[in-house]
C-alpha positions in Angstrom: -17.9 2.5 -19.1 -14.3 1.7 -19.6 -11.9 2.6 -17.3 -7.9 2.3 -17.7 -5.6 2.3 -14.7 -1.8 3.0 -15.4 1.0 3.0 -13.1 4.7 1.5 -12.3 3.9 0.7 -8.3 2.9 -2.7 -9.0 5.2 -5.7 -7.9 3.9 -9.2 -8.6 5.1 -10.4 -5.4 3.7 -7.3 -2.6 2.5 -4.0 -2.7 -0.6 -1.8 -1.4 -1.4 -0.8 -5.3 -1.4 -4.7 -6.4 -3.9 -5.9 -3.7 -5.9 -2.4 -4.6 -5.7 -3.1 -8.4 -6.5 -6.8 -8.0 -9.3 -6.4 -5.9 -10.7 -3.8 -8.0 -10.3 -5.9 -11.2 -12.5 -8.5 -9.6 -15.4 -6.4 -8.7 -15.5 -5.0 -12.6 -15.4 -8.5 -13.7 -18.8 -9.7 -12.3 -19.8 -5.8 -14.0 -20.7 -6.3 -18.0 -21.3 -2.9 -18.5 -17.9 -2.2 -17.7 -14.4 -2.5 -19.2 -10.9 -2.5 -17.3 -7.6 -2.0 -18.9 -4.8 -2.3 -17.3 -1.4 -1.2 -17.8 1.7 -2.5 -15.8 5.1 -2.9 -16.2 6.5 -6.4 -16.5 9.4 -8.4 -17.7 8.5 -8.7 -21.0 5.8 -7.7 -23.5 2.2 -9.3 -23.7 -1.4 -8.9 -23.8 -3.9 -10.5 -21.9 -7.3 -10.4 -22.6 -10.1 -12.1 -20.3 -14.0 -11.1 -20.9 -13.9 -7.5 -19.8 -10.6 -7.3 -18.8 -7.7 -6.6 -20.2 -4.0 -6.4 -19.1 -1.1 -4.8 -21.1 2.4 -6.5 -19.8 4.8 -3.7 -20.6 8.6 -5.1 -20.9 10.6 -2.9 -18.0 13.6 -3.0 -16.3 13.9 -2.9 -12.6 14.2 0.1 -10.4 18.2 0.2 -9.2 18.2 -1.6 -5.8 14.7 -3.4 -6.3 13.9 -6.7 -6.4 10.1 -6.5 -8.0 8.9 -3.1 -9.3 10.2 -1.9 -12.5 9.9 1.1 -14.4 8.6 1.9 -17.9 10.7 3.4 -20.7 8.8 2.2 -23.9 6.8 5.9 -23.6 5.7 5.8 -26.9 3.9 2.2 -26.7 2.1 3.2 -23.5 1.0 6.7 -25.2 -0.5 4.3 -28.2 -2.4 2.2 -25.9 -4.4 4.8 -23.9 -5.1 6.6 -27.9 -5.8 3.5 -28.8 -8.1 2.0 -25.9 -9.8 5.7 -25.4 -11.4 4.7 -22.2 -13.3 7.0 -21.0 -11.2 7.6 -17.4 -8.0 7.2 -16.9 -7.1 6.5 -13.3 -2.9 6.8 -12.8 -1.7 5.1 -9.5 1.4 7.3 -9.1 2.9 10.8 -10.2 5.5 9.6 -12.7 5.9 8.4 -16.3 2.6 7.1 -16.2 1.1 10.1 -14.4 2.3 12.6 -17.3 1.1 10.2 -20.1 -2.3 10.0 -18.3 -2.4 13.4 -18.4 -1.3 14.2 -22.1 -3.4 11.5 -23.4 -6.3 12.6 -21.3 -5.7 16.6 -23.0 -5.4 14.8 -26.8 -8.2 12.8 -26.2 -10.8 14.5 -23.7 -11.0 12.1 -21.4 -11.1 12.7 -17.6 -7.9 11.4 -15.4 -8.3 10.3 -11.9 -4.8 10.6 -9.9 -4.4 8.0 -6.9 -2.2 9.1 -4.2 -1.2 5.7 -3.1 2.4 6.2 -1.5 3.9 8.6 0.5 5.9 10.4 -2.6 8.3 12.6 -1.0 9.2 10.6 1.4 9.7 7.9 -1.3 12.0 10.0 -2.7 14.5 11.4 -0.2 14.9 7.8 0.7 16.2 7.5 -2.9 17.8 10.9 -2.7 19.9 10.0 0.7 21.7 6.2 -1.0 23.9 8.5 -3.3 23.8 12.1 -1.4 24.3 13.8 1.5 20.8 14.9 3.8 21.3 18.4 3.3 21.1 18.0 -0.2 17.9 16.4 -0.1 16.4 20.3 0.9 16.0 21.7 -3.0 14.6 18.8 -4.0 11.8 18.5 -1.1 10.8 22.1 -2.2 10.6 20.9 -6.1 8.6 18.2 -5.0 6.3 19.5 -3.5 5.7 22.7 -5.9 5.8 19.3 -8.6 2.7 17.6 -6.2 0.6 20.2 -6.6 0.8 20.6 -10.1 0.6 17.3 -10.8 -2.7 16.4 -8.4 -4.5 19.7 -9.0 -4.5 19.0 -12.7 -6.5 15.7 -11.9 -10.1 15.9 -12.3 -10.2 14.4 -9.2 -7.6 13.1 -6.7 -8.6 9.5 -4.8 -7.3 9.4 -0.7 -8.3 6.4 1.5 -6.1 8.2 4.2 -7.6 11.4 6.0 -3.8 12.2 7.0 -3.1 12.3 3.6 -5.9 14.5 2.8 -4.9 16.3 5.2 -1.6 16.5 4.1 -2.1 17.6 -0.1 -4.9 20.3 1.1 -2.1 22.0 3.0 -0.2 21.6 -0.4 -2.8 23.4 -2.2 -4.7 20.1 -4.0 -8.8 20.8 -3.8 -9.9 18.4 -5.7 -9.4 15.6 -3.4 -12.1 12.9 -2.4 -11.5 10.6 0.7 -12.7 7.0 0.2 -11.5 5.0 3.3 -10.0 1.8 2.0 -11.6 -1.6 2.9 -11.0 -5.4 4.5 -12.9 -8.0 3.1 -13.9 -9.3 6.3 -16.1 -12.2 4.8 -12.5 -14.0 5.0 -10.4 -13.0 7.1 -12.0 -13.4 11.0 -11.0 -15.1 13.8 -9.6 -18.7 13.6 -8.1 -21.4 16.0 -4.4 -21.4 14.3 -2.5 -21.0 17.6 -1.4 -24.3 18.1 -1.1 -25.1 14.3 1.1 -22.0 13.2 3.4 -22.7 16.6 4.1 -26.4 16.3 4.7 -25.4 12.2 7.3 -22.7 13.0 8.6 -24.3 15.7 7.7 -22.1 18.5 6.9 -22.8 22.3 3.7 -23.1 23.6 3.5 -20.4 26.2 6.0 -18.0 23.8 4.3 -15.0 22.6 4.0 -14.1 19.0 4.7 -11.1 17.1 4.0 -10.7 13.6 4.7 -8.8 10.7 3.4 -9.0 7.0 4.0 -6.8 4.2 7.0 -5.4 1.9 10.7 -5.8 3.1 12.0 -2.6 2.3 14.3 0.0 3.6 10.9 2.2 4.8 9.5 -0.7 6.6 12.3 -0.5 8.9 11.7 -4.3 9.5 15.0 -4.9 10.6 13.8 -2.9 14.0 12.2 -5.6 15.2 15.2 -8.0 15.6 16.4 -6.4 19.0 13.1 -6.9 20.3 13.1 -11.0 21.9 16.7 -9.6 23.5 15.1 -6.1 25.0 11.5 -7.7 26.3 13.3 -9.7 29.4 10.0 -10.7 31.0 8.8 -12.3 28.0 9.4 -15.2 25.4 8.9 -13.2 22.7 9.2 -14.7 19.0 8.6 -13.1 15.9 7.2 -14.3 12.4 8.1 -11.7 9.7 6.3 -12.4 6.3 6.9 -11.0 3.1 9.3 -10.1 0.1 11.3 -6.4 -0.8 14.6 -5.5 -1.4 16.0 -6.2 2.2 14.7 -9.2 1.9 18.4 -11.1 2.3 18.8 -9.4 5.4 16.2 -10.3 7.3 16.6 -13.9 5.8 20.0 -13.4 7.4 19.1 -12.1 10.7 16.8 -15.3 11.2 19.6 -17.8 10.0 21.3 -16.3 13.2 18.2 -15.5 15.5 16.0 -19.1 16.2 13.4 -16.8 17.8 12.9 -14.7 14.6 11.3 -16.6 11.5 11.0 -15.4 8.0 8.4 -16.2 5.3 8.4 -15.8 1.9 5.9 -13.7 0.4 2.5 -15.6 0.9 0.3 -16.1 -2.0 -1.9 -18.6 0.0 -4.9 -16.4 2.2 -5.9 -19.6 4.3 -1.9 -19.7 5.7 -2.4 -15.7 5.9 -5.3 -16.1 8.1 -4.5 -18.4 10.4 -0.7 -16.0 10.8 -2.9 -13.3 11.6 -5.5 -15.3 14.0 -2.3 -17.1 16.1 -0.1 -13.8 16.6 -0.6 -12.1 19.7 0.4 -8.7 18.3 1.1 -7.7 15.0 3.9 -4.9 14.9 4.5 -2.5 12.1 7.4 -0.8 12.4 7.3 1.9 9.4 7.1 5.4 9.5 5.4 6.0 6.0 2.5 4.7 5.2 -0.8 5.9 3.2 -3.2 3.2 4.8 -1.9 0.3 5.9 -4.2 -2.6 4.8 -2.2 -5.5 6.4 -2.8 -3.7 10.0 -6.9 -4.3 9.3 -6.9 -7.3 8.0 -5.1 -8.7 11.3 -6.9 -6.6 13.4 -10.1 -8.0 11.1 -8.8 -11.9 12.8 -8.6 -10.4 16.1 -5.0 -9.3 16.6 -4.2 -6.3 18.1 -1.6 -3.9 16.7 1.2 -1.6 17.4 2.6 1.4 14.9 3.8 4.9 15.2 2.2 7.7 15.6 2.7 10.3 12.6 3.5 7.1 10.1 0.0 7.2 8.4 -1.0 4.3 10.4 -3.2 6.2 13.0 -6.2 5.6 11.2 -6.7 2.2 10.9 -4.8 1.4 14.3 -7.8 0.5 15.9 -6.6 1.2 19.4 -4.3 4.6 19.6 -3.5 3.5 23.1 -1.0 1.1 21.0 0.9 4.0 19.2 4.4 4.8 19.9 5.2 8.3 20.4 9.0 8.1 19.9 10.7 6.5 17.2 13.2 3.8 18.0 13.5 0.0 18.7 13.5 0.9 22.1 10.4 2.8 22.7 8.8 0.3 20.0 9.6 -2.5 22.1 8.9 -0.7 25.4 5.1 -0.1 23.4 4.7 -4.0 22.5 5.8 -5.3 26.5 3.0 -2.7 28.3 0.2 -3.9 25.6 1.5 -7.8 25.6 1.5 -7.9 29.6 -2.1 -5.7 29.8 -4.1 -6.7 27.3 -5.2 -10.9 26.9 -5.2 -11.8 23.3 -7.9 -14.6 23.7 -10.3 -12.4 25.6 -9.8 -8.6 23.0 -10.4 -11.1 19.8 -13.4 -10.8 19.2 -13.9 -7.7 19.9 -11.5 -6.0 17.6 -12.5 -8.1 15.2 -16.2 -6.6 15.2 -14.9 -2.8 15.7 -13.5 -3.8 12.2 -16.1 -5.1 10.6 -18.3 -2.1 11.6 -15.8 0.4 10.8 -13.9 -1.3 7.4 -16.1 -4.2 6.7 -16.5 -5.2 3.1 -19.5 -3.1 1.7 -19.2 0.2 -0.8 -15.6 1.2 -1.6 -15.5 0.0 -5.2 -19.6 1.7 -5.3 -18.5 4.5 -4.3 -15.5 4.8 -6.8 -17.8 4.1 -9.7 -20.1 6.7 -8.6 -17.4 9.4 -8.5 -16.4 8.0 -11.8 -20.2 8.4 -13.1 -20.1 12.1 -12.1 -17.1 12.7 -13.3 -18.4 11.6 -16.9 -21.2 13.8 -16.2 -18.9 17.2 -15.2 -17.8 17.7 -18.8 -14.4 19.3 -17.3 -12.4 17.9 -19.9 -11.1 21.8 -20.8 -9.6 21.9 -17.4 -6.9 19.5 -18.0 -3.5 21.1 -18.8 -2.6 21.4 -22.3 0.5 19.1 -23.6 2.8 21.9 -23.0 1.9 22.2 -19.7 2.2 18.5 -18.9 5.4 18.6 -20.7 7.1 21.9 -18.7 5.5 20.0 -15.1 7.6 16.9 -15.7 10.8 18.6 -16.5 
């Protein structure tokens, strides 16, 4: 089987859809009987080819006001690819550019098209929407979105969830051909490790200090900038905070450190062992964001024994572990409130193991990727190639 994934929401440095895509990629390489193509934009043009897998490096420029994810404009090179690979799925990670080429490909050639709803789509947009507009302008557009969302999924032979929010969420939109497949942590590495005393005598931080963490992209949607009040507004605490990763606000929060010795900032963190042992010596790792579709960071700390805090109605519910720790109210305020009541209850040496089992029973490495090849076998089996929209259709639904 050969299997093509295409999509523009992959940064090399963070991102959901690269750890998904990467991950992926390395369960189909220990597969013989199976080939993956990938597509991906990427500062300039090349091919690499490695046993049965197979990247195209598409030459993009960057998305205005990003620092990492670009987006693809050689359309007719892409459209040659997937003619000329002819896998025989087509799974697109997002609704745009590479979303209507997956589709008229997928027409031309008969071949079925998987959509991935990996991102939270409108409200990815009206955060675009709202740097050069008013809010009240965003209101047509939310209605075109939507009406576009529905088109675009319900035209999938089949639409991949790991969130049942989101479910949820496109079956009120009118989408039925949706199929939930919780997302997994590979708990065979990251557990529970003695990193306390290492990761606070690296980052200069006090020995009875608690820790807060946060990993993942620094963007305007993260709202990681929240957490800076928090060391002033927890009085009967030391509080420090580690926040790791890269994004387009990424200056700022470098900024707010230079000025704030009890806030310290990592670059994004290709080594797992240092990601491990963050996760392991935080007493609390705090996600601020209000859109999310899953929210893998959250389980893999929670997978090392770290308890978490998030909002409630940010996509996070499901894999926040205990919804005691989910703040009603949005604000620094009540976010901080939140972390103080579940610092001073809970004990961090004695709830470690524990979360970290409830994990591995719940998310634990074990049949994500099977199951996605067997809803790719029975897709292959279906024959509902003639229920794809023709070219014109694809054409009128991105316009």
């Amino acid at each position: 089987m050969k299997i093509c994934d295409i999509t523009q929401l992959y940064s090399p440095i963070s991102g959901g859809v690269k750890t998904y895509l990467n991950h992926k990629r390395s369960f189909f390489h220990k597969k013989a009987d199976f080939k993956h193509i990938l597509i991906i934009p990427w500062h300039e043009n090349k091919t690499v080819e490695e046993n049965n897998l197979k990247t195209y490096y598409i030459k993009s420029p960057k998305l205005p006001f990003s620092e990492s994810y670009r987006f693809f404009i050689s359309l007719k090179k892409i459209y040659k690819i997937l003619n000329d690979e002819n896998p025989d799925i087509i799974e697109t990670g997002d609704p745009y550019i590479p979303g209507i080429l997956a589709l008229i490909a997928g027409r031309r050639n008969k071949v079925h098209v998987a959509g991935f709803y990996h991102s939270d789509i409108p409200g990815a947009i009206k955060r675009s929407v709202l740097k050069f507009l008013p809010s009240f302008c965003f209101c047509p557009f939310h209605f075109m979105i939507l009406k576009y969302l529905k088109w675009f999924y319900s035209n999938m032979n089949i639409t991949l969830v790991t969130n049942p929010d989101f479910k949820n969420y496109l079956e009120k939109l009118g989408v039925d051909n949706l199929k939930l497949n919780p997302f997994e942590v590979d708990t065979e590495f990251f557990y529970p490790v003695s990193s306390k005393h290492k990761i606070y005598r690296k980052y200069g931080i006090p020995e009875n200090a608690r820790l807060l963490l946060y990993v993942g992209r620094i963007a305007r949607e993260k709202n990681v900038s929240a957490l800076s009040p928090v060391p002033e507004l927890i009085k009967e605490l030391d509080i420090y905070i580690i926040v790791a990763g890269d994004g387009e606000q990424r200056r700022l929060i470098e900024q707010i450190s230079r000025g704030n010795p009890k806030i310290k900032y990592i670059y994004y963190i290709n080594d797992k062992e240092l990601l491990r042992e963050l996760y392991s010596a935080a007493d609390l790792f705090v996600h601020p964001g209000m859109s999310e579709t899953f929210g893998l960071s959250l389980l893999e700390a929670q997978a090392c024994g770290t308890d978490c805090v998030a909002f409630e109605k940010s996509g996070l519910e499901y894999v926040t572990l205990n919804k005691n720790n989910l703040v009603k109210t949005f604000g620094t305020e009540p976010l901080a409130a939140k972390i103080s009541e579940v610092l001073v209850k809970n004990n961090r040496e004695d709830s470690s193991n524990n979360i970290a089992v409830r994990v591995r029973e719940k998310f634990g490495k074990g049949s994500f990727y099977e199951n996605l090849i067997n809803e790719y076998e029975n897709l292959l089996k279906t024959g509902k190639n003639s229920d794809l929209p023709t070219r014109q259709e694809c054409e009128e639904g991105a316009r």
